[in-house]
Backbone as a printed PyTorch tensor [residue, N CA C, xyz], in Angstrom:
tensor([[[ 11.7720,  -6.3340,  26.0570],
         [ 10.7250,  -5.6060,  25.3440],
         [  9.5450,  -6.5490,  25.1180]],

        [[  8.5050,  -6.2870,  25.8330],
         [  6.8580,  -7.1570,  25.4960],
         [  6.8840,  -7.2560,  23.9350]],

        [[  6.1200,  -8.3250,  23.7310],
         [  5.7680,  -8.3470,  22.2350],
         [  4.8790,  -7.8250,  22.1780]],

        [[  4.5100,  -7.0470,  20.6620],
         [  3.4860,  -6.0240,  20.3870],
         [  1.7840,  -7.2680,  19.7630]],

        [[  1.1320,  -6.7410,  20.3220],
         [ -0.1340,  -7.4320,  20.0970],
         [ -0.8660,  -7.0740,  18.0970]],

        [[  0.1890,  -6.2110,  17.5190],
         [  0.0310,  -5.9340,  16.2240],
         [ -0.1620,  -6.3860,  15.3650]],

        [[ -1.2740,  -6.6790,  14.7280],
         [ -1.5840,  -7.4910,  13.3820],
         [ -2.4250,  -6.7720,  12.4190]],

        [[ -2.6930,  -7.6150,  11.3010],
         [ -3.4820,  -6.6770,  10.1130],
         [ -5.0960,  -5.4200,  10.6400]],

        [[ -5.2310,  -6.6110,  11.5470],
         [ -6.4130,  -6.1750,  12.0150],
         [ -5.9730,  -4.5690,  12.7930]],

        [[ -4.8670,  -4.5070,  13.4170],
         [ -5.2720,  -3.3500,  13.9960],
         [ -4.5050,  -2.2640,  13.1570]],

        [[ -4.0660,  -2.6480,  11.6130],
         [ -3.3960,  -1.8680,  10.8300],
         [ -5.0460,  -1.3090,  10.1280]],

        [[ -5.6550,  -2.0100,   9.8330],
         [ -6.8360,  -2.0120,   9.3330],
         [ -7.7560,  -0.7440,  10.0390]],

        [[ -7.9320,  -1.4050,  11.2010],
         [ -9.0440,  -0.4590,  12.0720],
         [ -8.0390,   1.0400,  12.4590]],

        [[ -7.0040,   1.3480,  12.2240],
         [ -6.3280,   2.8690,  12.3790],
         [ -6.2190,   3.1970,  10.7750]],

        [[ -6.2120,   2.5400,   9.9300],
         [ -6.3100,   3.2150,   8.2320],
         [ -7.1460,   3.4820,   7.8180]],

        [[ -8.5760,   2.6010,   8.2990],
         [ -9.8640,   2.9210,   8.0870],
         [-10.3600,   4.2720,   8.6670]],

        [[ -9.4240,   4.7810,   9.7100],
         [-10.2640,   5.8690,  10.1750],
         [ -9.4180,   7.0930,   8.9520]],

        [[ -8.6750,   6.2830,   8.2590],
         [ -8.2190,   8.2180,   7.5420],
         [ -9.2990,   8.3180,   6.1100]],

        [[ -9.2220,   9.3260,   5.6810],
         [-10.5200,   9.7660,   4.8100],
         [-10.1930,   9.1790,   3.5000]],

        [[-11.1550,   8.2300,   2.9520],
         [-11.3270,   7.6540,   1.6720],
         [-10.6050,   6.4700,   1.2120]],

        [[ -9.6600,   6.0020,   2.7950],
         [ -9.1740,   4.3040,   2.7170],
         [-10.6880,   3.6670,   2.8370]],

        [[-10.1850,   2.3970,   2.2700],
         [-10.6500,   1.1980,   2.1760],
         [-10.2240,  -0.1230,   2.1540]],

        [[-10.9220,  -1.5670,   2.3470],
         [-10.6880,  -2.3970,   2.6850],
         [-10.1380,  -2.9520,   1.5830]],

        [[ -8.8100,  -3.3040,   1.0290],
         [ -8.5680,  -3.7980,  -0.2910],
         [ -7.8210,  -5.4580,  -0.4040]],

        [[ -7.5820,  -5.8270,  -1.8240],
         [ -6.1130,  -6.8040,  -1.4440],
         [ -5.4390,  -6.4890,  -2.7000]],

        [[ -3.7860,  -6.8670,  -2.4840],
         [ -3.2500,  -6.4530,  -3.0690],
         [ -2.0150,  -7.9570,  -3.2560]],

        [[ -1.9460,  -8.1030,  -4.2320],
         [ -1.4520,  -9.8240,  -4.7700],
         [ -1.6020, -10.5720,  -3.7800]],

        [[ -3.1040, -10.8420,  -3.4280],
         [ -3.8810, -12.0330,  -3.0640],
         [ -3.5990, -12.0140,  -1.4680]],

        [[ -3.4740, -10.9070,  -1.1970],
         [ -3.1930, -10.7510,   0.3900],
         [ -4.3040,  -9.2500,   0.9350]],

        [[ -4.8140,  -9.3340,   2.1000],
         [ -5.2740,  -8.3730,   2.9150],
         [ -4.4330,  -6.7220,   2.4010]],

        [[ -5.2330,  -5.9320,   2.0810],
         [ -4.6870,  -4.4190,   1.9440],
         [ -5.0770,  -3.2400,   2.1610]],

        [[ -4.9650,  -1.9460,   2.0820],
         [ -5.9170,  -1.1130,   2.2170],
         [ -5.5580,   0.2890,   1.5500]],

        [[ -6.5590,   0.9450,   0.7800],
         [ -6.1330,   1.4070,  -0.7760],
         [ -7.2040,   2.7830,  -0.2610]],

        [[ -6.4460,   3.8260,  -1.1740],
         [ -7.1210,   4.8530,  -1.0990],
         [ -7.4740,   5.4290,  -2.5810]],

        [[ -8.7470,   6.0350,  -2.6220],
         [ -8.8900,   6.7900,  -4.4170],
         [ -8.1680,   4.9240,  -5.4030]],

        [[ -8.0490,   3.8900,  -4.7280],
         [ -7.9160,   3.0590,  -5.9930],
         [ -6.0890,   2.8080,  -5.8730]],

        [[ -5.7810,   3.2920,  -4.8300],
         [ -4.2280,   3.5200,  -4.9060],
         [ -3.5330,   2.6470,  -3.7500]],

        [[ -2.6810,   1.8160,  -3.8850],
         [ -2.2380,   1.3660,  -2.8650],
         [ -1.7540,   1.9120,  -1.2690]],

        [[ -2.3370,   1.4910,  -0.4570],
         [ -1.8220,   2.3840,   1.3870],
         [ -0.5250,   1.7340,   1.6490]],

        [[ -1.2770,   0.5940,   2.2660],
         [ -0.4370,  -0.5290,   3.0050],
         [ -1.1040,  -2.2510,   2.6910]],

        [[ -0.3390,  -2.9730,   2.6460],
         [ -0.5830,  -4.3280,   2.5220],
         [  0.4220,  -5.0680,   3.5990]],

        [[  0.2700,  -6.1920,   4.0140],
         [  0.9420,  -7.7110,   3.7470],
         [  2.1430,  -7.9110,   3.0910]],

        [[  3.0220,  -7.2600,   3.3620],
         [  4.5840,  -7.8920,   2.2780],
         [  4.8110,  -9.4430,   1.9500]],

        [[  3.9700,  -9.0170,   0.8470],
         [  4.0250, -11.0810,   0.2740],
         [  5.4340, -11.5670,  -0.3890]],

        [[  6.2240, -10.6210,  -0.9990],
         [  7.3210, -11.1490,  -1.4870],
         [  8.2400, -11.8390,  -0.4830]],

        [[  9.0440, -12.8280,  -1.6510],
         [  9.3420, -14.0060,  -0.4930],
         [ 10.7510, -13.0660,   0.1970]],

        [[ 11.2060, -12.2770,  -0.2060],
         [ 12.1620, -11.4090,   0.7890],
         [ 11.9740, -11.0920,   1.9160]],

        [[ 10.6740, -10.4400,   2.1290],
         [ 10.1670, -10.3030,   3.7450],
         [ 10.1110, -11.1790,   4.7550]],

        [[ 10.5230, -10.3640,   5.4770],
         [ 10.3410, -11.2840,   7.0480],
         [  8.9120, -11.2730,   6.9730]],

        [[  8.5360, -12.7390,   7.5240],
         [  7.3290, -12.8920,   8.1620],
         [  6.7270, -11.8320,   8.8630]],

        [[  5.4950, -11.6010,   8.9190],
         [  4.1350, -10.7150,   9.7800],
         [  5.3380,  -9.0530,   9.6570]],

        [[  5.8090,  -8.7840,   8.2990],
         [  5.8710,  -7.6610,   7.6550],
         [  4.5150,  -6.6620,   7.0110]],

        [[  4.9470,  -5.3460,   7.2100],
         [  3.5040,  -4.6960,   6.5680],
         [  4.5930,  -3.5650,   5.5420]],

        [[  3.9550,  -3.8060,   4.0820],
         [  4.8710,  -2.7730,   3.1540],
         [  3.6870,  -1.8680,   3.3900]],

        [[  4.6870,  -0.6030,   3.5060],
         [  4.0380,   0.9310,   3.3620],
         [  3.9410,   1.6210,   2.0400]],

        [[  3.1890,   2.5070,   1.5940],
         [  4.2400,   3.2140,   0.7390],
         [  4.7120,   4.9760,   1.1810]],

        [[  5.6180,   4.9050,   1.0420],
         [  6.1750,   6.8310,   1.8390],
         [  6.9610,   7.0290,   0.5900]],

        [[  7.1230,   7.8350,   0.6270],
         [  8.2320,   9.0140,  -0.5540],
         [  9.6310,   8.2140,   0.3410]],

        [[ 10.4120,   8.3470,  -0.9370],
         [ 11.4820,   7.5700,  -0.8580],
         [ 12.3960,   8.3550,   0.2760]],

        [[ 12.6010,   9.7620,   0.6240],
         [ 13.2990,  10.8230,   1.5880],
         [ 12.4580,  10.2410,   2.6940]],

        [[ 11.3500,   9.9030,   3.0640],
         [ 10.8620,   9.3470,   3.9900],
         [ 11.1850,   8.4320,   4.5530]],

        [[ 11.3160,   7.5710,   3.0660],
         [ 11.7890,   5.9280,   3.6460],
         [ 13.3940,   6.4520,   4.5580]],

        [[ 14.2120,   6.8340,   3.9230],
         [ 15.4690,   6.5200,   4.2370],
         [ 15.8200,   7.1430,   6.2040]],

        [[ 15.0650,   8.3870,   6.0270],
         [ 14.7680,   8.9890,   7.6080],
         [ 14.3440,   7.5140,   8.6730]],

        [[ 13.2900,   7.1880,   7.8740],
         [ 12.9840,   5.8050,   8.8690],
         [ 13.7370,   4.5300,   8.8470]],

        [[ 14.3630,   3.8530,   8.2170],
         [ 15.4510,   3.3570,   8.1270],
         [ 16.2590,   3.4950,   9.0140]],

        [[ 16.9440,   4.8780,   9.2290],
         [ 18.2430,   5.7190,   9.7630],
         [ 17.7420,   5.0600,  11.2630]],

        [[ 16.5240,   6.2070,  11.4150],
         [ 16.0300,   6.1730,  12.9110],
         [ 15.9320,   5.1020,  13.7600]],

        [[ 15.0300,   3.5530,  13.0420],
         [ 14.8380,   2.6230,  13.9750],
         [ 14.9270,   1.6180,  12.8910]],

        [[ 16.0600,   0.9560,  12.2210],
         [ 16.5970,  -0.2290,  11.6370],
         [ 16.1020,  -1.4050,  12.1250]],

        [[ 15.6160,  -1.8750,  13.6180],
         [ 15.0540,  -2.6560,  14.4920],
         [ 13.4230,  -3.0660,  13.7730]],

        [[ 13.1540,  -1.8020,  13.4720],
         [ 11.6770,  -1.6700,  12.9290],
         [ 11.1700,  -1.6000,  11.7400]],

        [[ 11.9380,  -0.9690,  10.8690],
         [ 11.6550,  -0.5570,  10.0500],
         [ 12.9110,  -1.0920,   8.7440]],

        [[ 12.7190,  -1.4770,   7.3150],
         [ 13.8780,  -2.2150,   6.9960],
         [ 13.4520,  -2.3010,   5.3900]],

        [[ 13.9290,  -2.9230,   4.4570],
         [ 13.7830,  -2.8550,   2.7490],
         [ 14.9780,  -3.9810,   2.4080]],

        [[ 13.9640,  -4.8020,   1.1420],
         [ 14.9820,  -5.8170,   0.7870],
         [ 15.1280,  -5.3230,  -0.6530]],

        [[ 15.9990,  -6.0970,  -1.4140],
         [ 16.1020,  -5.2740,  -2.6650],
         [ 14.9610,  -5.5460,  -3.6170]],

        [[ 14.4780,  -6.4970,  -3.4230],
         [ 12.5900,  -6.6480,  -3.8820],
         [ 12.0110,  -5.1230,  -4.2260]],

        [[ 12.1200,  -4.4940,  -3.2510],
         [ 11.4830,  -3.1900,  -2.3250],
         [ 12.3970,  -1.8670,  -2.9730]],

        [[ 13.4100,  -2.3150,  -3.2750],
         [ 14.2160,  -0.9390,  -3.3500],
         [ 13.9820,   0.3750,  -4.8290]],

        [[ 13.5920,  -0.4860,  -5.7060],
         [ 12.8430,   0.4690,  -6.4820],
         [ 11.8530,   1.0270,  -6.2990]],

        [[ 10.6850,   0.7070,  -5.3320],
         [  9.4250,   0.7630,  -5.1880],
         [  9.8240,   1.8140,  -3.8170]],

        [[  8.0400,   2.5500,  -3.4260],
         [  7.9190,   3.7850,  -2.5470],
         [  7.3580,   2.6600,  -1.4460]],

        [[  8.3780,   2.2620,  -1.0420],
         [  7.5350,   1.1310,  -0.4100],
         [  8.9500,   1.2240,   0.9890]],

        [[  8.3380,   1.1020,   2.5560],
         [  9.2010,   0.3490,   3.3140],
         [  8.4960,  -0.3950,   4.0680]],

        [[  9.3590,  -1.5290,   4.5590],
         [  8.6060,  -2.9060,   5.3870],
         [  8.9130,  -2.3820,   6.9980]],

        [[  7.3620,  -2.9870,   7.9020],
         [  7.2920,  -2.4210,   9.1290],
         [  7.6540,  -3.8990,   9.6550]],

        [[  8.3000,  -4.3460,  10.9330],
         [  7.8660,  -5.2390,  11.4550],
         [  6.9470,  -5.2750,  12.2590]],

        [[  5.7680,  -5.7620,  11.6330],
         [  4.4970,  -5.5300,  13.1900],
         [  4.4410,  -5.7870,  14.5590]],

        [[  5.6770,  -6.6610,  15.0400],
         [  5.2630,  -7.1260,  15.8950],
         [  6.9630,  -5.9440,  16.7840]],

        [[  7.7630,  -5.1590,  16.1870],
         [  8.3590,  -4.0650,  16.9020],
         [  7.8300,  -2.7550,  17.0590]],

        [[  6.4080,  -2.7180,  16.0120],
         [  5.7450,  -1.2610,  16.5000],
         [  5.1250,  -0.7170,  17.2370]],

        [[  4.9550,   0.3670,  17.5640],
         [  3.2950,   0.0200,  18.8890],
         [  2.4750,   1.1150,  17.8960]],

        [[  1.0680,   1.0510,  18.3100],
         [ -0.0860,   1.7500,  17.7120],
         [  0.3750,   3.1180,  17.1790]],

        [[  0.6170,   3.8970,  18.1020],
         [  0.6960,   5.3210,  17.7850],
         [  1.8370,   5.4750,  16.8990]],

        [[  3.2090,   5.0770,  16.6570],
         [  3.9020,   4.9700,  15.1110],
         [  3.6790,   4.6090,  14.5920]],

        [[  2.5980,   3.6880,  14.3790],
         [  2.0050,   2.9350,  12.9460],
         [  0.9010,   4.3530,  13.0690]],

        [[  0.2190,   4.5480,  13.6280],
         [ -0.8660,   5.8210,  13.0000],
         [ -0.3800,   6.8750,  12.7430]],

        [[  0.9320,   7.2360,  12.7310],
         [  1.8930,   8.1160,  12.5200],
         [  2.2650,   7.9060,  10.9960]],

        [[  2.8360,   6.2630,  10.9860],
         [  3.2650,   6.0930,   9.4490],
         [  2.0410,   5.9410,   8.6580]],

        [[  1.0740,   5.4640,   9.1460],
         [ -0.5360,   5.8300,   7.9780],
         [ -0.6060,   6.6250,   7.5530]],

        [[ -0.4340,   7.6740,   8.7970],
         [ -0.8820,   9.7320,   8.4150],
         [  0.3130,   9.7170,   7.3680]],

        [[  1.2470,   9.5360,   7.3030],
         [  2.4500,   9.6330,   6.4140],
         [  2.2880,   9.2110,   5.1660]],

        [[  1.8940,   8.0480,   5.0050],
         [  1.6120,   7.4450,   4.0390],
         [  0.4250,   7.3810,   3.1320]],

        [[ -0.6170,   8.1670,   3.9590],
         [ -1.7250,   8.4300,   3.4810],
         [ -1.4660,   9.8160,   2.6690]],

        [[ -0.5620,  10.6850,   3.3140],
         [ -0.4410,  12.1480,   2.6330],
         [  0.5200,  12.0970,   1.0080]],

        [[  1.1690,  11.4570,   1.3990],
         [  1.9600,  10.6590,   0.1870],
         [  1.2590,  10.0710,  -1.3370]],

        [[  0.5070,   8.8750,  -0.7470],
         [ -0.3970,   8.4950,  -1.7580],
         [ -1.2320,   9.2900,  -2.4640]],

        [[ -1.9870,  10.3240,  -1.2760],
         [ -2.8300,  11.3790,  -2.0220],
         [ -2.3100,  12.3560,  -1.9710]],

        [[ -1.3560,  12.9240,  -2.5920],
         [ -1.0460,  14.0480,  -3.0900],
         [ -0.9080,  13.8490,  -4.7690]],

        [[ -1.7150,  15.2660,  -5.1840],
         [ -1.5610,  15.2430,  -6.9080],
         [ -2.0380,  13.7580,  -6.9060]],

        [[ -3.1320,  13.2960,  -6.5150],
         [ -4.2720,  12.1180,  -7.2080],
         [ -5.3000,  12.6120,  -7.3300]],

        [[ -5.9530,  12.0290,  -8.2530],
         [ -7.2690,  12.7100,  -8.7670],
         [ -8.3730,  11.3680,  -8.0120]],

        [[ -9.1430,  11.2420,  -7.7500],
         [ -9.7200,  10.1050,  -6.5760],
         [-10.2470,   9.6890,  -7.8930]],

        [[ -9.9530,   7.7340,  -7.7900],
         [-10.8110,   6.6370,  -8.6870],
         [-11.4280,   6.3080,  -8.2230]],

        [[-12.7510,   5.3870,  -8.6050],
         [-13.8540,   4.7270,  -7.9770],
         [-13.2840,   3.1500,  -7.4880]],

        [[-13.6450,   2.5240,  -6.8660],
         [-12.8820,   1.2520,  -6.4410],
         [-12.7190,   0.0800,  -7.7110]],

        [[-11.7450,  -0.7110,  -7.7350],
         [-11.4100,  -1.4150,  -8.7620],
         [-13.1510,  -2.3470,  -9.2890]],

        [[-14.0030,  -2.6630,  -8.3520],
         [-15.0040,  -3.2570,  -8.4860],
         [-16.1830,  -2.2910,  -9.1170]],

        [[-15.7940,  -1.2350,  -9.0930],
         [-16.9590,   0.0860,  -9.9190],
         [-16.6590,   0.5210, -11.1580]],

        [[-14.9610,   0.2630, -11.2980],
         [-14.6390,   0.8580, -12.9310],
         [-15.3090,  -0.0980, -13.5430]],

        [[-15.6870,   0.7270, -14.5350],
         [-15.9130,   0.1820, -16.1910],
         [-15.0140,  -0.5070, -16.6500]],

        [[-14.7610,  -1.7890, -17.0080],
         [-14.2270,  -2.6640, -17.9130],
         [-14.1270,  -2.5530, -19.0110]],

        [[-13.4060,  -2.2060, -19.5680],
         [-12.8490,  -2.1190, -21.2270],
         [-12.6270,  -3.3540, -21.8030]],

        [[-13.6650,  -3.6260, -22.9050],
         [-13.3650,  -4.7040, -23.5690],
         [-12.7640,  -4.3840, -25.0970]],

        [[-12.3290,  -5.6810, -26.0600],
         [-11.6060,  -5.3900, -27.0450],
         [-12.4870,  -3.7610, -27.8520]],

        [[-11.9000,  -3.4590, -28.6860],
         [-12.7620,  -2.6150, -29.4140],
         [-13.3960,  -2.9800, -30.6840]],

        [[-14.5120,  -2.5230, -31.0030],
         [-15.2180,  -3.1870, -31.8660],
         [-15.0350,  -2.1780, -33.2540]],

        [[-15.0120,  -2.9800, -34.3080],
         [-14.5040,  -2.1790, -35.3720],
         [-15.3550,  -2.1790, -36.2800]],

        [[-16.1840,  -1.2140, -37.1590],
         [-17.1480,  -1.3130, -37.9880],
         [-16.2310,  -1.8430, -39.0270]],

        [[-16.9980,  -3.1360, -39.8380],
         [-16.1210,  -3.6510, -40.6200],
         [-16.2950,  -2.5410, -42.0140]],

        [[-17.8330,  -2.1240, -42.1050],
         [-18.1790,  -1.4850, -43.6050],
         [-16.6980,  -0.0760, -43.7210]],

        [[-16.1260,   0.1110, -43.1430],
         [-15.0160,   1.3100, -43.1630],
         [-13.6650,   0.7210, -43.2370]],

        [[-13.7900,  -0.8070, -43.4520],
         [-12.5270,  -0.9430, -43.6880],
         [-11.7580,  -1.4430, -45.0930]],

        [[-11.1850,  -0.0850, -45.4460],
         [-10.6730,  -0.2260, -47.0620],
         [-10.7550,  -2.2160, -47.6930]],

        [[-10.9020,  -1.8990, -48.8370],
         [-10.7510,  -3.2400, -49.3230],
         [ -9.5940,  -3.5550, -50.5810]],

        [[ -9.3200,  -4.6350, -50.6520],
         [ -7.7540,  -4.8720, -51.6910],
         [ -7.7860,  -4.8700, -52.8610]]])
């Protein structure tokens, strides 16, 4: 089996084309986020195999893919609470990774209400308390 020429970059340029991803990071690694919501990243935890990509799919999802191609597709217990499964990039080819985007993209946005990107929200600082309203002893 050729090795797959698969890296962030071409996870990037097929997520970018679905509606309202963007270029993100997600614990200090390359990611890509929709409405403010996690897609896909970089599996930084030290469980992952190297040049891993965590998804996130509905958990009935995950386990179908699992079943199907174990070779490819896989979860450490890091992962096992989370809507999350790890791809190996370098066993996929293009068109099942734009398969698991479309998947994963329908997932994320369902029942979300779209946020503005983490760099546009408003920052909440402490709250400020009028002191003249506060009873005295």
């Amino acid at each position: 089996m050729p090795r797959s020429t698969i890296d962030f970059d071409t996870v990037r340029k097929i997520g970018l084309a679905l509606p309202g991803v963007e270029e993100s990071t997600a614990y200090g690694s390359p990611a890509l986020k929709v409405h403010g919501k996690l897609l896909a990243g970089i599996a930084v935890n030290r469980s992952a195999e190297p040049g891993s990509l965590g998804v996130c799919v509905d958990f009935d999802d995950r386990a179908e893919l699992l079943a199907a191609d174990p070779d490819v597709y896989y979860v450490t217990d890091h992962y096992v609470p989370h809507n999350v499964v790890l791809v190996r990039l370098s066993r996929v080819n293009p068109d099942v990774l734009r398969d698991l985007l479309g998947m994963a993209h329908k997932f994320v946005t369902r029942n979300v209400a779209p946020r503005p990107p983490a760099r546009k929200r408003r920052r909440l600082g402490p709250r400020k308390t009028n002191k003249s309203h506060i009873p005295r002893g």
